[in-house]
VEXDREN-2710 file (C-alpha; in Angstrom, 1 decimal):
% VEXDREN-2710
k/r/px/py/pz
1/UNK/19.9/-25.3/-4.2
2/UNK/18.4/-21.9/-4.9
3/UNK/19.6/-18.8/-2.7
4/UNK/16.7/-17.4/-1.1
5/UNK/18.3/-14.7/0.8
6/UNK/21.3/-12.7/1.7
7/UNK/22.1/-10.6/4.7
8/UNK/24.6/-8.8/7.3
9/UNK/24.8/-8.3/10.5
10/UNK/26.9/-6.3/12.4
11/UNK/27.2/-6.7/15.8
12/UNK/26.2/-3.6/18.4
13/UNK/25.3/-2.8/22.1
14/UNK/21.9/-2.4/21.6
15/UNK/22.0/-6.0/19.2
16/UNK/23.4/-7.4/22.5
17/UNK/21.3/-6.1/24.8
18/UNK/18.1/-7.4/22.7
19/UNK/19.7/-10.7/22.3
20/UNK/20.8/-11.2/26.3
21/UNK/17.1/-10.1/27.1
22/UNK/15.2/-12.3/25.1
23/UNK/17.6/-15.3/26.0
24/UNK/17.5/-15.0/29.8
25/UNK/13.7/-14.5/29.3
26/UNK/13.1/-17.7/27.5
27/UNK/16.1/-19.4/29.7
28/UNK/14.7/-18.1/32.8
29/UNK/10.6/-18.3/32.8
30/UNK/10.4/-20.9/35.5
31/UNK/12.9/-19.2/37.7
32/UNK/11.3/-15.6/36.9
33/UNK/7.5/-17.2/38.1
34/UNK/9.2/-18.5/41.0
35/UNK/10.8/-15.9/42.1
36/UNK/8.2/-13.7/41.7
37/UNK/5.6/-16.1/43.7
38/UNK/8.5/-15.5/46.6
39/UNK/8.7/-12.1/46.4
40/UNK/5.0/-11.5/46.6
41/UNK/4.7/-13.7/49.7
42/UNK/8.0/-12.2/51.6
43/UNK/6.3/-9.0/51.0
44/UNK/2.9/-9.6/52.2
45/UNK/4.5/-11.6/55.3
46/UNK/6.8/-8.3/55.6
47/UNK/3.4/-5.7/55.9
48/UNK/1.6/-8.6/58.3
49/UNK/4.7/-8.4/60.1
50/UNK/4.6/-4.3/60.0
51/UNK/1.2/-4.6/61.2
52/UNK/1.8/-6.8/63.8
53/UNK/4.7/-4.8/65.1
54/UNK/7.3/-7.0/64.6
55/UNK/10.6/-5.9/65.0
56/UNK/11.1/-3.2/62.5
57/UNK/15.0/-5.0/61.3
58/UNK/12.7/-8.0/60.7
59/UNK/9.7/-6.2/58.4
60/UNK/12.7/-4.5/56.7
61/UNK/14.5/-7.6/55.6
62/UNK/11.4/-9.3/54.2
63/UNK/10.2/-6.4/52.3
64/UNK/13.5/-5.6/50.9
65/UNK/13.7/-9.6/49.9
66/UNK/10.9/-10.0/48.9
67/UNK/11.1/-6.6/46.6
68/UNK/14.6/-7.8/45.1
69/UNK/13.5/-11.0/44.4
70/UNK/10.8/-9.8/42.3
71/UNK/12.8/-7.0/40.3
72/UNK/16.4/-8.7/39.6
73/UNK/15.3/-11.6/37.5
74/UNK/14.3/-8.5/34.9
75/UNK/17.9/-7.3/35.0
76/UNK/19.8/-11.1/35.2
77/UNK/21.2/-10.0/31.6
78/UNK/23.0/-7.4/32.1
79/UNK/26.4/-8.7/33.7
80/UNK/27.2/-11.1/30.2
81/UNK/25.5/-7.5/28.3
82/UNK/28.2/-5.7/29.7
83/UNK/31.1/-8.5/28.9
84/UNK/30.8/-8.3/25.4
85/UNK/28.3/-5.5/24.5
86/UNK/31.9/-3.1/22.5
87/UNK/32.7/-6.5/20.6
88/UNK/32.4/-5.7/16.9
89/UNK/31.4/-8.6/14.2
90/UNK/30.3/-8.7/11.0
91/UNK/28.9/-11.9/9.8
92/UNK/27.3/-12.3/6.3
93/UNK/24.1/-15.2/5.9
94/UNK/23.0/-17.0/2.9
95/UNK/20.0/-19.1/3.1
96/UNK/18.9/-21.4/0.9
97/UNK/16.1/-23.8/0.2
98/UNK/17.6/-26.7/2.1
99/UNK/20.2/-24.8/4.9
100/UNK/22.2/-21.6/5.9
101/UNK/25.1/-20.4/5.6
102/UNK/26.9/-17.8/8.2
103/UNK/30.5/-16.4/7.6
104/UNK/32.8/-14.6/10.2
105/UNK/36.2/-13.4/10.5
106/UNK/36.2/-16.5/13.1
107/UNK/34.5/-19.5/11.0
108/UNK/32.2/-20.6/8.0
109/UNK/29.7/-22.7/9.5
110/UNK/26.7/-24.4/7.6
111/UNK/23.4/-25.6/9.3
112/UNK/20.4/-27.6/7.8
113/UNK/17.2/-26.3/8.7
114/UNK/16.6/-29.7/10.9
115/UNK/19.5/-28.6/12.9
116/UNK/18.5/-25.8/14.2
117/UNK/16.5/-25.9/18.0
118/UNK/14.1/-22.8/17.0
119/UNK/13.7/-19.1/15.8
120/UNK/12.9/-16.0/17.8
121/UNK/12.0/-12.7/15.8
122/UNK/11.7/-9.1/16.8
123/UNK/11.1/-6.3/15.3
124/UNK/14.9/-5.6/14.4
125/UNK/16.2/-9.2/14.5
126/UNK/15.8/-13.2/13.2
127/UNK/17.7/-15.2/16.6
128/UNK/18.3/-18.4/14.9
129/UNK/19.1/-20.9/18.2
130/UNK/21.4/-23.5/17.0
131/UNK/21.3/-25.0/20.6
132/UNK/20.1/-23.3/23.6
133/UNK/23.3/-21.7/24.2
134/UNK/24.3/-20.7/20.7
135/UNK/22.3/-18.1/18.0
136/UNK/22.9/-16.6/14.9
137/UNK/21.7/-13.0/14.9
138/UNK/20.2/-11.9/11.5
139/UNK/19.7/-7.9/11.3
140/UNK/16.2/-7.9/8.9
141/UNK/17.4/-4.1/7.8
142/UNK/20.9/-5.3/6.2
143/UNK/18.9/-7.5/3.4
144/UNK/21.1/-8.2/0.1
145/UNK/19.1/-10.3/-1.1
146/UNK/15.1/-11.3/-0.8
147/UNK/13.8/-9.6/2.5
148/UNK/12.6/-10.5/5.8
149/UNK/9.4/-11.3/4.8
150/UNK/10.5/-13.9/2.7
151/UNK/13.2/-15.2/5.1
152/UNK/10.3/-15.7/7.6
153/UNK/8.3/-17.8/5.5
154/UNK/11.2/-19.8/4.7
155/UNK/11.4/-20.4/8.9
156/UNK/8.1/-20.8/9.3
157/UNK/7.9/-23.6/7.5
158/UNK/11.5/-25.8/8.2
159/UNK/11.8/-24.9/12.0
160/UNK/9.9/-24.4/15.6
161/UNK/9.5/-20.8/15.1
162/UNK/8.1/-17.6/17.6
163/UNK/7.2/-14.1/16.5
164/UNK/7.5/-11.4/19.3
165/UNK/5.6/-8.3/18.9
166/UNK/6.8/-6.2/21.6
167/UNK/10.6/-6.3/21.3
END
């Protein structure tokens, strides 16, 4: 089959830290809404409380509850982020009309185009999902061959795939 395009990608914090963030978003929506529907009320219930003069240890506790439980779901990534963010790999891609191709240090895998779950671009990045717990990260400014343009189209049209703007 026909090569359409070649790429690297080398791994680095701020690859990590865009990777973590867009897979605890996606991971954790449900949980995020939730949590956030909590936090509102725990709040509200914490200033009725205030108004009411409950004990101040009481309007304190809801507040602050209800305040962390809508803020930390925005920073769940971090602690895996930190674990691995000065772990250095270079992995090259082929893709071709009918799969991919990804070389490490570590393996040489190959993956049909049915295979894989779905595809997440950012500005900077292709995060080809493999399964929900495993991606290949293709840097679109390390292009050997082709270019991202064309690597999207190729995507587009074999797997489930989602363009985000605003990362």
């Amino acid at each position: 089959m026909r090569l359409i395009a070649k790429a690297k990608t080398v791994t680095t914090p701020e690859l990590y830290k865009e990777f973590f963030k867009i897979y605890y978003k996606e991971k954790t929506k449900a949980l995020v809404m939730i949590t956030m529907v909590i936090g509102i009320v725990l709040v509200l219930l914490g200033l009725y409380a205030g108004a009411q003069q409950w004990n101040i240890f009481s309007v304190a506790i809801l507040i602050g509850g209800g305040v962390m439980l809508i803020i930390y779901p925005r920073f769940i990534y971090k602690r895996p982020y930190n674990a691995v963010k000065n772990n250095k790999i270079t992995t090259w891609f082929e893709f071709f009309e009918d799969r991919m191709v990804e070389i490490n240090d570590a393996s040489h895998d190959e993956y049909e185009y049915g295979e894989i779950k779905n595809v997440i671009e950012t500005m900077n990045y292709f995060f080809i999902y493999h399964t929900k717990e495993k991606a290949s990260v293709v840097d679109k400014d390390n292009f050997t061959k082709g270019t991202p343009d064309e690597l999207r189209k190729l995507l587009q049209e074999n797997v489930p795939y989602k363009r985000l703007k605003n990362i």
